[in-house]
N, C-alpha and C positions, 0 to 999 in steps of 0.2 A: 187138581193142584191142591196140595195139604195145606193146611193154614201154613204152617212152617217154612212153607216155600215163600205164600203169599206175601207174606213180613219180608221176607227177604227182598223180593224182587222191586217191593215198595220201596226198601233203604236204597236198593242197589237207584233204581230212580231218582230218586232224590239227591241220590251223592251226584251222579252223572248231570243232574238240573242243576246242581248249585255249583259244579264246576265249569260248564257254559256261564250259568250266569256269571260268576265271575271273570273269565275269560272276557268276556262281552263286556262287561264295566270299565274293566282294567283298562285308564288312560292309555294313550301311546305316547313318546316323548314330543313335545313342541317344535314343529319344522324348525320354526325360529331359534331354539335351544340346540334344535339336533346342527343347524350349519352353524350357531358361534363355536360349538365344540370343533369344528371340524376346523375351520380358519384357524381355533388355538393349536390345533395339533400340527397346522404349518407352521408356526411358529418355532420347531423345535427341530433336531435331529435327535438320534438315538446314539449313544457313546457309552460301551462301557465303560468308564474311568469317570463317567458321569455321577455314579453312585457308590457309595461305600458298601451296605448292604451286600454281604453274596447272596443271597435271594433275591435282590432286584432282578423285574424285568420287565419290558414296555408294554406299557398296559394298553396303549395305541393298537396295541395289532387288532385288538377286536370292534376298533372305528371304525364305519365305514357307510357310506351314503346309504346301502339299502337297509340296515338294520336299525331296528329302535335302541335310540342312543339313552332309556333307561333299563336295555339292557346289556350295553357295554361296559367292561372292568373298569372300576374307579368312580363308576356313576352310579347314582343313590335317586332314585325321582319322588316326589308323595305320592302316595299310590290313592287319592283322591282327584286332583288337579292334573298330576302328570307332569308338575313341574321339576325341573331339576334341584333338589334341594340339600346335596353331599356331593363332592368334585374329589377325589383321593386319589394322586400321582402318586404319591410317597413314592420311593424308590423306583422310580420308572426308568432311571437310564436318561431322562432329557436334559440335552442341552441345546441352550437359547436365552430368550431373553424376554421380559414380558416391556413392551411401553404404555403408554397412556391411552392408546389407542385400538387397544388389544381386547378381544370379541370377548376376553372370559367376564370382564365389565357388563355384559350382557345380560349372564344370568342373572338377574335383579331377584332372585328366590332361595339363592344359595344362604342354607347355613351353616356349612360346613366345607372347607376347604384345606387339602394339606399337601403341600408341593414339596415336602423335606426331603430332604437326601437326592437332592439333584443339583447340576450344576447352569447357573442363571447367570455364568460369566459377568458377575461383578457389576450386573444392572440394580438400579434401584430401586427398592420398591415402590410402587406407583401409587401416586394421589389418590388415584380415580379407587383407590381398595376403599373407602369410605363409601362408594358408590352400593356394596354389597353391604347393605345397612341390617340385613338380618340375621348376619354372619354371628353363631354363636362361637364357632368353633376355628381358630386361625392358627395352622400351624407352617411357617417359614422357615423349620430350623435345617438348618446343614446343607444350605442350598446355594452358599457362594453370593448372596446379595450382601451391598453392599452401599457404602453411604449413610445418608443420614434417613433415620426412621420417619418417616413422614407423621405431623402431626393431625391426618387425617384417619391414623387408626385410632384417634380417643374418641370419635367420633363413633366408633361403632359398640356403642353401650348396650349392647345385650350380649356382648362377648361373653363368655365362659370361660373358655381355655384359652390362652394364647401363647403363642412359641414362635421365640424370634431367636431361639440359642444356637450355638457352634456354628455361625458363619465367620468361616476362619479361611485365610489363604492356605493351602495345603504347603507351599514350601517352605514358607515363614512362619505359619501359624498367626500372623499379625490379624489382630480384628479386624472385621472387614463394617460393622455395622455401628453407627455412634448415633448418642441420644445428645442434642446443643441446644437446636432452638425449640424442641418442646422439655425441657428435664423430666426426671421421672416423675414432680408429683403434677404435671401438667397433661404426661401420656394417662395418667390413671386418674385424674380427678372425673373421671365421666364412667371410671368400667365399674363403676360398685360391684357389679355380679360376677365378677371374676372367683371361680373356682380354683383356676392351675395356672399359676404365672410363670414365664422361667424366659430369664433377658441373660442366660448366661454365656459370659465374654462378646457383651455390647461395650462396645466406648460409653458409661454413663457419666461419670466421673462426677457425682453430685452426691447429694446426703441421700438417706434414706427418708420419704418424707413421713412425718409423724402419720396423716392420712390414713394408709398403708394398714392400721391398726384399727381403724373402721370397716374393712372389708369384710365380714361376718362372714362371708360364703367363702371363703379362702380353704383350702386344705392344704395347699404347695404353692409353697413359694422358691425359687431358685436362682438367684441373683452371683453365680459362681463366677469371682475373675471381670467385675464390673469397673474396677476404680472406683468404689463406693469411699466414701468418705463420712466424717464425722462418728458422731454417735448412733448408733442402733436402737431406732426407738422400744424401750422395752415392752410398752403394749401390745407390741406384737407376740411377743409370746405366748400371749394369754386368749388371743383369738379364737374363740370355742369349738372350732370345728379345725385346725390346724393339726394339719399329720407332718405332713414334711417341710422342715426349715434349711435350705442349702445357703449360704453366704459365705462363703471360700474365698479362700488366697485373692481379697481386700487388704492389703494391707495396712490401708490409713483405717480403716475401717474399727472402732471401739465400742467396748457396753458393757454390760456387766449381765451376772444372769437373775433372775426375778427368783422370790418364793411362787414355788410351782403350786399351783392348786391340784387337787385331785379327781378333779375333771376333765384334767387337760388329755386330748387326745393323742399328744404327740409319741409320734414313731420314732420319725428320724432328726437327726438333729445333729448339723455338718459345720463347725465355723472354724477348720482350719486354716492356718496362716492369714489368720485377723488379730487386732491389739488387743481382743477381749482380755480383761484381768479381772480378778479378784478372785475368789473364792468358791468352788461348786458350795451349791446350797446344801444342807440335811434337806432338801424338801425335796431336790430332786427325784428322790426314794417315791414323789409321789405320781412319777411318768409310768404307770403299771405297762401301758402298753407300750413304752419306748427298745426297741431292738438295735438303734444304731446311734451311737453318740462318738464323736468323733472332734477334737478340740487340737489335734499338734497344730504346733509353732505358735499357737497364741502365749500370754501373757499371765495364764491363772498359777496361783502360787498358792500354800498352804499345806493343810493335810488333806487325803483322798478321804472324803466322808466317806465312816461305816454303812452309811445307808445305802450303798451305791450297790452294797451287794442284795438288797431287796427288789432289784430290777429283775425278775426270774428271767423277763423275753429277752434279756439285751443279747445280741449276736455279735455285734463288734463294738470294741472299745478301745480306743484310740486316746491316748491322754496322753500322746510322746510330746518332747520339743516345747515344753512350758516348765515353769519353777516347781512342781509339787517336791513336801519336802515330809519327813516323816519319814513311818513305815508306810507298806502296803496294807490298805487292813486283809486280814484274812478273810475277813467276811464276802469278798469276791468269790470264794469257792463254793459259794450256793449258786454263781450265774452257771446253771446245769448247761444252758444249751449255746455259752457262747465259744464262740468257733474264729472272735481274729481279738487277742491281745497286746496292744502296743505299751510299753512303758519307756520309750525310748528316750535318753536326755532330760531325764529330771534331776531332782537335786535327792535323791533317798538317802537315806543311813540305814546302814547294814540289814540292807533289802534279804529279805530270807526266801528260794525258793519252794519249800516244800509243801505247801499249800495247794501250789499251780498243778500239782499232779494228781489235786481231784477234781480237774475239766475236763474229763474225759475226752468231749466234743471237739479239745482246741484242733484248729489249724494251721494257723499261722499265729508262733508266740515270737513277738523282739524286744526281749530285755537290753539292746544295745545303750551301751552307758547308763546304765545305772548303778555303781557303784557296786555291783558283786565280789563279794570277799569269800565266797566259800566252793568248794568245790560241785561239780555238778551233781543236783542232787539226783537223787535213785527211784524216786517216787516221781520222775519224766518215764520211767519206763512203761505207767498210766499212758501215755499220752499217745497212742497208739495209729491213730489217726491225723498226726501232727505232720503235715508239708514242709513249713518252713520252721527254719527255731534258728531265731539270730542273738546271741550273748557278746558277742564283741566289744569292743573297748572294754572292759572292763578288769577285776584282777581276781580272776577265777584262777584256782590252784588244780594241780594234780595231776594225774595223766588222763586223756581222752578216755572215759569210760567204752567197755567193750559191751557192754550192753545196750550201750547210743545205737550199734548195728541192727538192733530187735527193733527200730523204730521203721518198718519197711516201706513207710510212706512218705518218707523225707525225699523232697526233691531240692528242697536248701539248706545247706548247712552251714553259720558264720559263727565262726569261731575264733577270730583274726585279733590280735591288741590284748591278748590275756598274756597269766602267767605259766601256763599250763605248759607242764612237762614232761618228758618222758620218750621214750623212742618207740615209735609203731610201724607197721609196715604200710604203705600205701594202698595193698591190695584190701588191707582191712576193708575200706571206705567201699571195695567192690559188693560187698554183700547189699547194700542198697541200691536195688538196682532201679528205682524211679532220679537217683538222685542227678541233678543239671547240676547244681551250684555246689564247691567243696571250697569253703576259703580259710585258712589254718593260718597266715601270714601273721609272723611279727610273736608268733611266743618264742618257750623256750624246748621246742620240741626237736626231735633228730628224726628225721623221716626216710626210711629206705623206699627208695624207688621199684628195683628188683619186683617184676611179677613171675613168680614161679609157679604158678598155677595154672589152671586153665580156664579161670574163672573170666563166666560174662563180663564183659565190660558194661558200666553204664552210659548212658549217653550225656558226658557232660558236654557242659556249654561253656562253663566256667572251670577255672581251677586258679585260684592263686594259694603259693608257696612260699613267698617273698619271707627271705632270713628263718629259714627251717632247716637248716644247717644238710642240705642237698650237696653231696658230692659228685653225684653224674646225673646227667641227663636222665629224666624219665621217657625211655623211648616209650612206651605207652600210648602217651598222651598224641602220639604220632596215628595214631589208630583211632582218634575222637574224631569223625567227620560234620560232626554238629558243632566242633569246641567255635567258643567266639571270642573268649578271654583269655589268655596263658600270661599268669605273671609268676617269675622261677627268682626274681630280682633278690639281691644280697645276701647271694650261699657261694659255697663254696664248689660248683660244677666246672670240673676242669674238660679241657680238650676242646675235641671243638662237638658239635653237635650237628647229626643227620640234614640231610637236603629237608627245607619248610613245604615246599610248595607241592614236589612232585617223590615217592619211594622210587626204588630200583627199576622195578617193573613201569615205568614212569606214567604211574596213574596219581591223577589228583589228588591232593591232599587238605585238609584244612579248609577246604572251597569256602565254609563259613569264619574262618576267621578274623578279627578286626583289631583287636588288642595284645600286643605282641612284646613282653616286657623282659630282657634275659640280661636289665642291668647289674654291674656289681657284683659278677664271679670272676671264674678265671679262665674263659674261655680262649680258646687260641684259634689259627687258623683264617681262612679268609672269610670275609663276608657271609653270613647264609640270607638269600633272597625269600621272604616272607609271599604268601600266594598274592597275590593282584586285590583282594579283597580287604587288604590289612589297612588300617587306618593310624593306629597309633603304634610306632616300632622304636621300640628303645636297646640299643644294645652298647652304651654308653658303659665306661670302667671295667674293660675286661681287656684281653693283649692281642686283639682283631690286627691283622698283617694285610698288606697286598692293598690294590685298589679297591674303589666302591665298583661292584659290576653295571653296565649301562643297564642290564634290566632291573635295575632298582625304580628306573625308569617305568616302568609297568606299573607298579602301584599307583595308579590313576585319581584313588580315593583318600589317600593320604593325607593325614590330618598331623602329624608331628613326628619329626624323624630326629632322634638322640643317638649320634654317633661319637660324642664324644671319649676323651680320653682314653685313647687306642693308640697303636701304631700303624693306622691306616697310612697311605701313601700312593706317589700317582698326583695325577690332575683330577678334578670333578669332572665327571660328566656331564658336556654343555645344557644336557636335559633337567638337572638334578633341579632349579629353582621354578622348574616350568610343566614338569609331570603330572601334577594335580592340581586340581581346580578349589581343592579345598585347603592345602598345605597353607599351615600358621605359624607353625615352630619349626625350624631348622639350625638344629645345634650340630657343629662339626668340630668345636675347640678344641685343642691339645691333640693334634695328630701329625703330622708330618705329611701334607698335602701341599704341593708345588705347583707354580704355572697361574695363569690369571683365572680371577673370577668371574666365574661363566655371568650369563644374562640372567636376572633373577627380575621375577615379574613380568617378561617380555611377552607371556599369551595367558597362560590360564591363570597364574597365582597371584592372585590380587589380595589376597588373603593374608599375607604371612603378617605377623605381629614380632615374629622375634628373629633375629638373623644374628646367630653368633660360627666367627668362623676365624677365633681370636686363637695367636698361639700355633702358627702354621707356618707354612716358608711361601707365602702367595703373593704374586708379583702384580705388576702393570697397574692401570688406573681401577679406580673400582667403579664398578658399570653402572654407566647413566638411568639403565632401566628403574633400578633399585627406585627412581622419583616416581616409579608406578605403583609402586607398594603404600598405596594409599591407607593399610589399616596399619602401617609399621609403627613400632613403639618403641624397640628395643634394638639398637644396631651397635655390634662388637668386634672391630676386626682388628682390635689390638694384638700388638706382637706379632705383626707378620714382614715381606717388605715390601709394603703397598707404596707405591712413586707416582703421585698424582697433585694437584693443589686442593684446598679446603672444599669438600664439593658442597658448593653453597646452592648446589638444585634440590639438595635434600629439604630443606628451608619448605618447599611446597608440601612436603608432610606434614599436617596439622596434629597428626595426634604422638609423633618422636617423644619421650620420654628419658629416653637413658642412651648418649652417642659418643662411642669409646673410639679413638683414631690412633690411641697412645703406641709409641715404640714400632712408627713405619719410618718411610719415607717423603712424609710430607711437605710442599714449602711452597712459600709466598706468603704474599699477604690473605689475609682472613677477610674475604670481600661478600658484601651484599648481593642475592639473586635478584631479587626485587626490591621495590619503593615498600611495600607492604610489611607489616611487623608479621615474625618467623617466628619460629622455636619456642610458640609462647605458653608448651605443657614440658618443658625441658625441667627434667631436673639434675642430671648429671652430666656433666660434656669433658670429658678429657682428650688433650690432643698433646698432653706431653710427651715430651722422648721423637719429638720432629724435629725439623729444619722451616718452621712458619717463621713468617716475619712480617713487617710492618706496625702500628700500632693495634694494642688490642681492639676489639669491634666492638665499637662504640655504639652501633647501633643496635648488634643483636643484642648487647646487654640490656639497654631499653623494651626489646620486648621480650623479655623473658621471664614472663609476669608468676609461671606458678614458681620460681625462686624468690616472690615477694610475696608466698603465705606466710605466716610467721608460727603457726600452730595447724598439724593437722586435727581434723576432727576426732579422729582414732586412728589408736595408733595400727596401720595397713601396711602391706609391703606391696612394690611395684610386681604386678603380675598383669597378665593378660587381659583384656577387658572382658574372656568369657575364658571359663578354665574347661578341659577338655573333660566330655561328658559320656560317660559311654553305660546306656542301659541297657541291662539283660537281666530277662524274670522282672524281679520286682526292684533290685537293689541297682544304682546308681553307682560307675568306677568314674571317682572324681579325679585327676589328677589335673594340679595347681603346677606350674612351671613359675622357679622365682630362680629370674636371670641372675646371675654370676658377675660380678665385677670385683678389679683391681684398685684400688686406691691408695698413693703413695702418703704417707702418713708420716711424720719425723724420720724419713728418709726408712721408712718400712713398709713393704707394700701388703697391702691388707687384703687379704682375698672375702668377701660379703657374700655368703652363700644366698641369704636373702637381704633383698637391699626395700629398707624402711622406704614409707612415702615422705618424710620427713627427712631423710637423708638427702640434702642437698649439696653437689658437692662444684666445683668448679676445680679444674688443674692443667693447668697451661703451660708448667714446669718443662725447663731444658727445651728452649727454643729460645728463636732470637728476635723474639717479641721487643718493641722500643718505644719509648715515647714516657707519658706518663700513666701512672694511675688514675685511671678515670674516678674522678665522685662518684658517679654514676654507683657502681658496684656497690657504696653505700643504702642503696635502694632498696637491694636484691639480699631481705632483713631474714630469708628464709634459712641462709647461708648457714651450713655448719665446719663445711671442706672449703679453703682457700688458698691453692698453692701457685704463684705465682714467682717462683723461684727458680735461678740459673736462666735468665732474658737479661734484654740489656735496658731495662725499667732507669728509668732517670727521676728527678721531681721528686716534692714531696708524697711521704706516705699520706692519702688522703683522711683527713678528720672523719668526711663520713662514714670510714669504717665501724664508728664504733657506734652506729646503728644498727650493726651487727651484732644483737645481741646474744644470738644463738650459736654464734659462731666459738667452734672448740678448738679449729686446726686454722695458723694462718702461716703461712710460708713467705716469706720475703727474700730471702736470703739470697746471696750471690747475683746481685743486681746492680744498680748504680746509685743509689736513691740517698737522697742528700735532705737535711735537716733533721725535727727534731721528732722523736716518737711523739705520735699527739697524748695529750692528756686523755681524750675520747676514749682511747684504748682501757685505759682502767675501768672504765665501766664492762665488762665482756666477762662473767662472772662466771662462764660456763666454759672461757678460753682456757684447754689443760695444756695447750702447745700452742709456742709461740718461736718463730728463728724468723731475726731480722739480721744475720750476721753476714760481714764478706759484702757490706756496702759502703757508703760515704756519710753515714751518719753523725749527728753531734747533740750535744746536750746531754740534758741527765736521764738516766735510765730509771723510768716510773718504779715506784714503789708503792707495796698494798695488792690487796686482793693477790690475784691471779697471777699477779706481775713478783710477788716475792717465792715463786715455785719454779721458775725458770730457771735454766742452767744458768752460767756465766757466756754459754758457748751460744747458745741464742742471740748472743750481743756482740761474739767476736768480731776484728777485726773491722771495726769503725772505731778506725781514731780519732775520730769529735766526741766518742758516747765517753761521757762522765762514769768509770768506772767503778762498779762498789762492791764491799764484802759481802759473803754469802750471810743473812743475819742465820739461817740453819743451816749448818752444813751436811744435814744429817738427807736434805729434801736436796740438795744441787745433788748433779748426778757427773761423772766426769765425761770428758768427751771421749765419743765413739774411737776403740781400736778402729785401727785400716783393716784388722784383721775381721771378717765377720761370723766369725767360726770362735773368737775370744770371748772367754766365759763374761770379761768386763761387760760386751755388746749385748749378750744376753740378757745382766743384770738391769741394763740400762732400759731394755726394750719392755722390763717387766716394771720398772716403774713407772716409765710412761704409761702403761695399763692399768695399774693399779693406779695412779692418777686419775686418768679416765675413767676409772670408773666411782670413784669417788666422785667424780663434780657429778656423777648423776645423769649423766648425757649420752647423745649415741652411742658414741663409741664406747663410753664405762658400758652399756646397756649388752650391746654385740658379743663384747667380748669378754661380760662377767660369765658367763656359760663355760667356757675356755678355763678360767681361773682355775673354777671351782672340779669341772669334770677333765682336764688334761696338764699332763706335765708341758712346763715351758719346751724343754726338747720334741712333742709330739708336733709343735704348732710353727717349728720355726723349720723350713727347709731352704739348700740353694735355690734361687732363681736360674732359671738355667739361659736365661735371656739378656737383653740389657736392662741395668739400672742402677740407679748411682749406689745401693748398697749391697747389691745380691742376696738382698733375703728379702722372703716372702714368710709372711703369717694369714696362716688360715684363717677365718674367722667364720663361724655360725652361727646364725643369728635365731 
């Protein structure tokens, strides 16, 4: 044997000895260890829906009584002792629950343990977890626990990492985890060693504790969506070892930012939708290694320091949704490798883009609102690499440059709220063919539909077109089996348009879509039924004929149906209130629909907030179910002939806001459901244009408490308590529904596209209401609308009105009401209409203020009222022609407006828009219905 050999054989020995011998050393797992893991693994089932993760999967399968359980998945042992000392479920699929009594207690060796991403059905986490006192490493996040955090994890002070974030209910999203009886600086006055914290979306609802800033070992922090509160102690910034800052959508949450040193390590740095203000620092230039800075919706105002562009790493920068005001400095065109810019919603002056198009890098740019005055610039055609590019709101000129098409990585395009115009063809947009999102809506563009080519389609998701002056339907878009959005709303597409759900050959169509918007053309023809998957379907102001079809019925997922102002006709379909489990809005006004109203709320729609079915020919009582529609706010079935009495069961809907009865068949007295105070978020109630009788209700007026604010906080308009949300890709389709109401105004009925939260209104008018004016009404200080005219009112007019201070409209007239106008009334500074005429009144007719702008005819026809000269004759107005088509009535209707809007008030407010942007003849049409004048004025508020 050569020496050569002999070297060898000697190594080859040796390897072969030391790997016996290790074999041979190497622990086995502890009996005692191996059976608590095994009792933990009964603890559980396996359920896919268990884990979010698409790579999960049950790491259990390789338990099992004959194997060493340090070498089964998930298990980590010290390879000296043999003790279990790493537990890793992450994403294993389990569902169960752990109690107090549960074997994983056992492993008293464990430093490490991470059950994220499974489902623990809402158990809590156990005390006895202080028991694993060695535990460096704790991670709980995404695991459906729930409750309060036991204050036995501050106990465990050699922590490092710990993760208690996204335990979230999946349907609600509602937190499932809250910090009470330990606060945060109670959970961490023990974990000094914390390296990685992150409590994001725990209930903490406390400050930040100054502490917090002694933590030296910190690198990450994540406190996202906590209810933090107070101020943000700034020492924390300057923590020497701090890479990532997360403190997110807090919104009580305030600070201000520090001069940065040039030490600081920080990377990231997240305080979206927090009160943070003041001013980014010039220091911050001294984050070298900062790559993500991200601030919308906070509170920072000022100029964007130049230094910002000395960040060479930064990747995203996010400054939307705050006051910065200025220019942009240019100096951002050294950030070479950043890839997402937001500038969305600041205050700029005459933002210049030509700069932007030496990012080469960018990906995602949204200049949304910021104040663009120029056309698109030429130097985007750099930007070659660019996904998304959002310019909207703003007043870009020109026509859609045809070199946007050279950008072939665009999969968004928002272009929507400019000035931009010019005519192009649709299939232009086909050249991009990654592109989902195309939104064009609301300039001044003319868009041909027409595809004449043969060209790919792209796969949208999205398209809106809304007022792009479209003449016909884009069949096209019939051919998107991806689409999720179509809004085509205020163009002019005549006829009627293709079957939605199914083509010729009757294959499926649309299968994805959910946003279905074709209001405000001129479409004709019957109904078209949207696929089963649709959620929001508006095909409101267009000249739709025939019935609604019962498979309207099939949209099961239905979130808001706008059938309005059509010539629909037929009866509803008994299903229509009861199809969906999610339906909120259902708008059917202004069509020609006969016969009673179906059951509405009687199985799945607990949901609905808004019920308008005002302006139709619908009969019989209006159905009891409607006291199920527990989330209703909004209920309008004026102008129809509804023949029932006052349904005082609605009273058990606690959240009603706006209840229109006006111009049915109503009668009786106005009685009480219960001993209980009702109606008490009411702000508008008309029941004029019935047959009610008895005395007015004395007691619902008592609790009608939100007519006794007397100032809103800002000024809001009545909407929904959640506006309908619909996301796809990145951008959010908001649409806000502001119900529609009538209000008869100096014998004008006023149509309120949106109705103020301050518009308060009351109108009881043309019924045979008796008795007196209650004091009471004096109460209800929020009052602006007060019509109590054509009943058989007797008594004095009560003094306490003129605690009415806000009040503009008061109607008395054609009544019985005897003695003298009170003096109180003088005070009512804001009163621009007043008729107490066509009663039994006497004395002398106040003068001053508000009281010297009335007509003479306000006062008619009370023989006791001490009659006086007009001292202006220039301000009395004469009384209304019979004729309501006489230019007199006209003139007449435009001084009351122009009165109103002079005192400064709602109605000046509503209807100065009107003045200024439409002739009196655009705003005044016949009522085609009853009421005592036959005309109606639009109003837009």
């Amino acid at each position: 044997m050569g020496l050569k050999s002999l070297i060898f054989f000697q190594h080859l020995m040796l390897i072969i000895h030391s790997l016996f011998h290790f074999a041979y050393m190497q622990p086995l797992c502890h009996e005692a260890e191996s059976s608590a893991l095994l009792s933990f693994k009964e603890s559980f089932i396996i359920k896919k829906c268990a884990s979010l993760d698409p790579s999960a999967y049950p790491k259990f399968e390789s338990w099992n009584e004959r194997g060493d359980c340090c070498s089964w998945d998930g298990i980590q042992c010290d390879e000296e002792t043999g003790y279990v000392i790493s537990l890793d479920l992450s994403s294993s699929l389990l569902k169960g629950s752990i109690n107090s009594n549960n074997t994983l207690f056992h492993l008293s060796h464990l430093q490490s343990l991470s059950l994220a991403d499974n489902d623990f059905s809402y158990s809590q986490i156990p005390e006895r977890i202080s028991q694993l006192s060695k535990l460096v490493h704790l991670d709980l996040s995404a695991s459906k626990f729930s409750g309060e955090i036991p204050f036995e994890i501050s106990h465990l002070s050699k922590l490092f990492f710990l993760d208690l974030s996204w335990n979230l209910d999946p349907p609600t999203d509602r937190k499932l985890l809250e910090l009470k009886t330990p606060v945060l600086r109670s959970l961490l006055s023990n974990l000094s060693s914390l390296a990685q914290l992150d409590l994001s979306y725990v209930n903490i609802n406390s400050v930040v504790p100054s502490i917090l800033a002694n933590f030296s070992s910190l690198t990450a922090i994540n406190l996202t969506e906590c209810g933090l509160q107070g101020e943000f102690p700034i020492e924390v910034f300057r923590l020497p070892n701090l890479q990532y800052l997360n403190v997110r959508f807090n919104p009580n949450l305030t600070g201000i930012l520090p001069e940065f040193y040039s030490s600081s390590p920080l990377k990231s740095l997240r305080l979206a939708g927090t009160r943070f203000f003041g001013k980014l620092p010039i220091s911050i230039s001294n984050l070298k290694d900062l790559n993500e800075l991200r601030v919308t919706g906070c509170h920072f105002s000022g100029l964007i320091p130049s230094s910002l562009g000395n960040l060479t790493q930064l990747m995203y920068l996010d400054l939307a949704g705050n006051s910065f005001s200025g220019h942009v400095p240019s100096s951002l065109q050294n950030l070479a490798k950043l890839k997402n810019l937001l500038l969305t919603g600041n205050k700029f002056s005459n933002l210049t883009l030509s700069w932007i198009g030496k990012l080469a890098k960018l990906n995602f740019l949204d200049l949304t609102r910021t104040n663009l005055r120029e056309q698109i610039p030429i130097s985007f055609t750099n930007l070659t690499l660019l996904s998304t590019l959002a310019l909207a709101h703003n007043q870009l000129t020109g026509p859609i440059p045809i070199w946007l098409m050279n950008l072939t990585q665009l999969t968004d395009l928002y272009l929507s709220y400019n000035n931009l115009s010019g005519t192009i063809e649709l299939e232009t947009f086909f050249k991009l063919r990654n592109l989902a999102v195309l939104r064009l809506s609301h300039n001044q563009l003319s868009l041909i539909p027409e595809n004449t080519s043969n060209a790919t389609l792209p796969e949208l998701q999205v398209l809106e077109l809304a007022s792009c002056n479209l003449k016909k339907f884009p069949n096209f878009v019939l051919h998107h089996s991806k689409l999720q959005l179509l809004d085509l709303s205020r163009n002019k597409i005549r006829g009627s348009i293709p079957p939605m759900a199914r083509n010729q050959s009757k294959e499926a169509l649309w299968s994805t879509i959910e946003f279905v918007d074709l209001s405000s053309n001129e479409l004709q023809g019957s109904l078209p039924i949207p696929p089963p998957s649709t959620t929001f379907y508006s095909m409101s102001n267009n000249h739709l004929t025939g019935e609604i079809p019962h498979s309207l019925c099939a949209l099961s997922s239905l979130y808001a149906l706008d059938l309005s102002n059509n010539n629909l006709s037929g009866k509803l379909p008994p299903c229509l209130g009861n199809s969906s489990n999610s339906l909120t809005i259902l708008t059917l006004q202004n069509n020609n629909f006969h016969g009673s109203i179906p059951g509405i709320c009687t199985k799945q729609s607990k949901l609905i907030g808004s019920i308008d079915l005002s302006n139709n020919h619908l009969q019989g009582p209006l159905p009891r179910s409607l006291a199920s529609c527990r989330k209703l706010e909004f209920l309008h079935v004026g102008n129809n002939l509804i023949k029932d009495t006052f349904p005082s069961w609605l009273s058990t809907l606690s959240q009603l806001k706006v209840v229109i009865l006006r111009g049915n068949e109503f009668y009786g007295a106005v009685k009480e459901f219960t001993d209980d105070c009702s109606f008490s978020k009411l702000l508008i109630i008309d029941l004029s244009q019935n047959n009610f009788s008895g005395p007015l209700p004395l007691k619902y007026i008592k609790c009608w408490d939100a007519m006794k604010v007397v100032d809103a906080p800002t000024l809001t308009y009545v909407q929904l308590n959640s506006s309908f949300q619909f996301r796809v890709n990145r951008y959010n389709k908001v649409t806000k529904f502001w119900p529609e109401v009538i209000l008869a105004n100096k014998g004008i009925e006023l149509v309120y596209r949106k109705i103020q939260e301050l518009l308060v209104a009351i109108d009881l008018s043309n019924n045979n209401f008796e008795g007196e004016v209650p004091e009471l009404i004096g109460s209800l200080v929020g009052l602006r609308l007060l019509n109590l005219s054509n009943n058989n009112l007797m008594g004095l007019i009560p003094s306490s009105l003129g605690n009415l201070r806000n009040l503009e409209s008061l109607d008395l007239s054609r009544n019985k009401l005897s003695g003298e106008i009170p003096q109180t009334l003088g005070a009512l500074n804001f009163l621009s209409y007043f008729d107490v005429s066509n009663n039994q009144l006497s004395g002398p007719i106040l003068k001053g203020g508000q009281f010297d702008t009335f007509p003479d005819s306000s006062f008619a026809n009370n023989l006791g009222l001490t009659r006086r000269k007009p001292e202006n004759p220039e301000i009395s107005a004469p009384t209304p022609s019979a004729s309501s088509g006489s230019s007199s009535s006209v003139e007449l209707d435009w001084k009351f407006v122009v009165s109103g809007y002079a005192s400064g008030l709602v109605v000046g407010i509503v209807i100065e828009q009107m003045v200024v942007r439409r002739r009196p003849d655009w705003i005044l049409r016949r009522w085609k219905r009853r009421s005592s004048t036959g005309r109606t004025t639009w109003i837009s508020c």
